[in-house]
C-alpha positions, 0 to 999 in steps of 0.5 A, spaced: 517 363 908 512 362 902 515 361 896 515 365 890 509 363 885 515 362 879 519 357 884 512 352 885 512 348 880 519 349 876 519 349 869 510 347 869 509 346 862 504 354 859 499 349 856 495 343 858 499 335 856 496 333 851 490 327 852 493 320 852 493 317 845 490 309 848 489 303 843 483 301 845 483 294 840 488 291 845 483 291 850 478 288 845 473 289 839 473 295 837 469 300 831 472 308 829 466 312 827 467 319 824 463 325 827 459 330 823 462 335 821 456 339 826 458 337 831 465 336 831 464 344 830 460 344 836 464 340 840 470 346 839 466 351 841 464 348 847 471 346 849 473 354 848 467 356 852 468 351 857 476 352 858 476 360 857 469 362 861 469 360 869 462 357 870 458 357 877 452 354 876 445 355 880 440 351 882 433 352 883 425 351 883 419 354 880 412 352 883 409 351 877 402 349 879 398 355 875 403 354 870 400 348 868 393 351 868 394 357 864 398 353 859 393 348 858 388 355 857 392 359 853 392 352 848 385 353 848 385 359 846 390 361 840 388 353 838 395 350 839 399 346 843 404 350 847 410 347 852 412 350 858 419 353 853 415 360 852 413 361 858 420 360 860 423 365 855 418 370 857 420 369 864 427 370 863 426 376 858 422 379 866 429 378 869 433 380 864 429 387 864 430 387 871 437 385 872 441 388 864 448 385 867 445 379 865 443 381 858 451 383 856 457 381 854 465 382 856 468 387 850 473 383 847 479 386 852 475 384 857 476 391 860 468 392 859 460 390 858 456 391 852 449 392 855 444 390 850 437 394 849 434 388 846 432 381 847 434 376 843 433 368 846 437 362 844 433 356 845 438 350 844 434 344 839 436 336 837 437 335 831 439 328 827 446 333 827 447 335 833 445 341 837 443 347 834 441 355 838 435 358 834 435 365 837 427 368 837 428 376 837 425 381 840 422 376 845 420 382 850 415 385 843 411 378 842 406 374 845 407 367 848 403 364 843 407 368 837 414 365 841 411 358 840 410 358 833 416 362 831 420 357 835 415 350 832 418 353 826 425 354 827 426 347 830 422 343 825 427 348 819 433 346 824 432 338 824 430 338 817 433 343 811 437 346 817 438 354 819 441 359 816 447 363 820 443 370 821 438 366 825 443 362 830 447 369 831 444 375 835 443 372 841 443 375 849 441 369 853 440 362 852 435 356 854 436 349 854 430 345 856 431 337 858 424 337 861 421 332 856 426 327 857 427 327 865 432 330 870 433 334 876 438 339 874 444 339 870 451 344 868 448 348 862 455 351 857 456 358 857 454 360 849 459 365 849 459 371 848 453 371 852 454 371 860 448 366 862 444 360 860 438 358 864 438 350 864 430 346 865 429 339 866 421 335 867 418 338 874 417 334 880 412 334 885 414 337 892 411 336 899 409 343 901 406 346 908 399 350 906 394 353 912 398 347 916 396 341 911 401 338 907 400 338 899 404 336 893 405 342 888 409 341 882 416 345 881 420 346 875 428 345 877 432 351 874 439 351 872 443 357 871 450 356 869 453 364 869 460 367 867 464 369 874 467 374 871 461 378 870 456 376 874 456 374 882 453 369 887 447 373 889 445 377 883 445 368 881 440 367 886 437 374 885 436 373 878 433 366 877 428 367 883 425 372 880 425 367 873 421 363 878 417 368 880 415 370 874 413 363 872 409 362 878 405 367 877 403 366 869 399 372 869 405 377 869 408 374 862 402 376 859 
């Protein structure tokens, strides 16, 4: 006979035990150093999100071979030195017009979606304090070359004087990228109260099978972590291939 769910686990503490309190100066030297109080502000954040919001993540790749190259012409041509961040950016604003659920967030009650009409991208900065998420507006409006230089300019305001709150909030999905420091795929936290975060790390090279010869082509890994409580599987899958299409195909974000 199946037990009842009260009678499982009889007197089950509501919360979670407490973390254990350890003297780690009995085990040898030892040396207490306080956190910012940025990142301590960080850190409750990311507890909140990641014990409230059940997180699936999923892995794909981008080919990345024309990427490359219209990256370096785009460079040329506006006279700036462009990274792959806001191609990536524009892709993702192609997958949320396509699929608006990702472009959401849950109502308070948890009974219904605020669909949003708008795109704005959090792009997740270091900073000598911690991480911090400047959010480009209106991403869908503006050229590659003007997201670039928005997002120079935030990022370099953010490590030196800091940025204002208006300019961190507002935002429908976030990126953050590891590709200038390696890699291959990693659990991105949701940035409530946003549905999904895209996760990039450095591209690889894959052997692939053209007109039968086997050739190398560069991949960018993408990591998609999304709120299941919103999103499901497929859709998942649906909509980072259709980031990695977007960003295999270069011309289309124009």
């Amino acid at each position: 006979m199946n037990a009842k769910p009260d009678s499982i686990a009889p007197g089950w503490p509501a919360t979670l035990p407490p973390m254990p309190v350890v003297d780690f100066g009995l085990f040898g030297e030892v040396e207490t150093v306080a956190l910012p109080r940025h990142q301590k502000l960080v850190a409750s954040f990311l507890a909140r999100n990641w014990a409230q919001i059940p997180h699936v993540t999923h892995h794909d790749e981008a080919e990345v071979e024309r990427l490359d190259g219209a990256r370096r012409a785009l460079s040329e041509a506006a006279g700036v030195k462009l990274t792959p961040v806001p191609f990536i950016i524009k892709a993702v604003v192609k997958a949320l017009q396509a699929f608006p659920r990702f472009n959401a967030s849950l109502t308070p009650d948890g009974n219904g979606l605020v669909m949003k009409r708008y795109f704005h991208i959090g792009v997740a900065v270091e900073t000598p304090n911690g991480l911090v998420v400047p959010v480009i507006r209106d991403c869908d409006k503006k050229s590659i070359p003007e997201i670039a230089a928005e997002l120079a300019d935030k990022a370099e305001r953010a490590r030196t004087k800091g940025l204002p709150i208006t300019e961190m909030s507002g935002g429908c999905f976030s990126v953050s990228s590891l590709g200038n420091l390696g890699g291959t795929g990693f659990t991105p936290i949701i940035n409530a109260p946003e549905v999904a975060i895209l996760g990039v790390t450095r591209a690889v090279e894959r052997l692939k099978r053209v007109d039968g010869d086997v050739v190398s082509v560069p991949v960018l890994p993408l990591s998609l972590s999304y709120d299941h409580r919103v999103i499901n599987g497929a859709d998942a899958a649906r909509f980072v291939r259709c980031v990695a299409d977007a960003l295999a195909d270069p011309a289309s974000l124009a």
